[in-house]
C-alpha positions in Angstrom: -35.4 -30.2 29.3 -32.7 -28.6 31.9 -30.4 -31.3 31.0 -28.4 -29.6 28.9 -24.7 -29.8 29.3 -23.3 -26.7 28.6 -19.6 -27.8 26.9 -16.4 -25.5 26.1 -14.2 -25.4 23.2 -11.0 -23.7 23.1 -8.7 -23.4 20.3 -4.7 -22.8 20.7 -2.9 -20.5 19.0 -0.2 -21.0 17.2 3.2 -18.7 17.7 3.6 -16.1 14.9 6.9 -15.9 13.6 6.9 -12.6 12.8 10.5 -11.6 13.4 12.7 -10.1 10.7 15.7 -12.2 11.0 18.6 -10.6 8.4 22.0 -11.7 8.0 23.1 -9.5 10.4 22.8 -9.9 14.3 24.1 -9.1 17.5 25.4 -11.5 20.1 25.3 -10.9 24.4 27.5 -12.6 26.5 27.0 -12.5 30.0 29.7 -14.1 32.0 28.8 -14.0 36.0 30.7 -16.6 38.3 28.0 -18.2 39.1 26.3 -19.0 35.1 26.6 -17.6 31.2 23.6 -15.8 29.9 23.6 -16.1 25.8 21.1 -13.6 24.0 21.3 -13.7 20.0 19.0 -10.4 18.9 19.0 -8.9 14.9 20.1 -5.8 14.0 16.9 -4.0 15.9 17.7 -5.7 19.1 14.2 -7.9 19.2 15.7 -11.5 20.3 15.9 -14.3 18.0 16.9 -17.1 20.9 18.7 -17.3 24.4 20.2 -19.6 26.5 21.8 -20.5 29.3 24.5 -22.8 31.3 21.6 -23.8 33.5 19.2 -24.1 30.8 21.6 -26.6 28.7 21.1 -28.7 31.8 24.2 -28.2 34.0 23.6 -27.5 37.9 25.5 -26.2 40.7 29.1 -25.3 40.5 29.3 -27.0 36.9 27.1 -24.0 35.5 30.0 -21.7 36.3 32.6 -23.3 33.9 33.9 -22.8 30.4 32.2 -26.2 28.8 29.3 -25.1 30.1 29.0 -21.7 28.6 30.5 -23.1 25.1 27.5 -25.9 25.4 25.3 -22.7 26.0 26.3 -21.0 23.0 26.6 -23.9 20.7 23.0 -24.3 21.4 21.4 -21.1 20.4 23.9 -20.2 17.6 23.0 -23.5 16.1 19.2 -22.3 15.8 20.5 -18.8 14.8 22.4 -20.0 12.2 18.9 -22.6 10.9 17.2 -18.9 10.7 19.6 -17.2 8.3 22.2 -15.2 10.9 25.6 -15.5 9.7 27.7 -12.3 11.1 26.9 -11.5 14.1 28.8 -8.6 16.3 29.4 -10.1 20.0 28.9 -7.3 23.1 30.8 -9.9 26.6 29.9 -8.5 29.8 31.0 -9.8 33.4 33.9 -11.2 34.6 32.9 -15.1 34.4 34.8 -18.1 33.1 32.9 -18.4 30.5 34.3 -15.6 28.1 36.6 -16.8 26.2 35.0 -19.8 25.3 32.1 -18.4 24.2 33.6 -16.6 21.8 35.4 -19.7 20.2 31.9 -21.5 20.0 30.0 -18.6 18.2 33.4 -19.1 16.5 33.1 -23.1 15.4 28.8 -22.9 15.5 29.8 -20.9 11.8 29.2 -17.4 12.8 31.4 -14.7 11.5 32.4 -12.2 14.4 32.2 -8.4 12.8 33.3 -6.7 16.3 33.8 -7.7 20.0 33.0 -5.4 22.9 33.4 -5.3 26.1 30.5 -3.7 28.0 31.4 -4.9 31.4 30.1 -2.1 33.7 33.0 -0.1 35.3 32.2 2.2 38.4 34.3 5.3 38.4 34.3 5.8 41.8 30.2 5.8 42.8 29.1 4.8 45.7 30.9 3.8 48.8 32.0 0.7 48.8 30.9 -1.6 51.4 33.0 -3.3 54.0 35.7 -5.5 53.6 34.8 -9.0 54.2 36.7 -10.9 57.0 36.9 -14.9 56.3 
């Protein structure tokens, strides 16, 4: 009678796809010199896909260069454009070699570019500055 085996069940949830995906979106380009960090959001800012140099698959020093961050943005803008975005306004930030060329792949993935900005964070004078490095 105390030979029951007590068993569990657990049931997986599927993703909801909730997100309001217009016509209209906004692109963030992150350009360090080390990787390119691609963020497609709609117009309210909640994200509709990302990627990466080092997510697309390149390692090392290879992460930092042009074909990589074009293979970066290719990738997500592809998906974007599957989910209905067609203009999209592009905010670059960083000083990576990756800039230009992602603009040319949102470019050929079929995206119109509304606007480019350049948010790259300028410091007018903050804090000191620390010392010079001696190679």
């Amino acid at each position: 009678m105390a030979d029951k085996v007590a068993t569990k069940t657990t049931k997986t949830k599927a993703k909801k796809s909730t997100l309001v995906i217009t016509e209209k979106g906004k692109v963030f380009v992150s350009a360090t010199f080390n990787n390119t960090l691609v963020t497609i959001t709609n117009e309210k800012g909640e994200t509709i896909g990302w990627s990466s140099a080092g997510a697309v698959g390149f390692k090392g020093t290879r992460k930092s260069t042009p074909f990589a961050a074009s293979t970066a943005v290719e990738n997500v803008a592809k998906r974007a454009v599957e989910k209905g975005l067609r203009t999209v306004e592009v905010f670059i930030k960083g000083p990576g070699a990756g800039r230009d060329s992602a603009l040319r792949a949102i470019k050929a993935a079929g995206l119109s570019i509304s606007m480019i900005a350049d948010i790259t964070p300028i410091p007018h004078n903050g804090p000191r500055a620390s010392k010079k490095r001696r190679i």
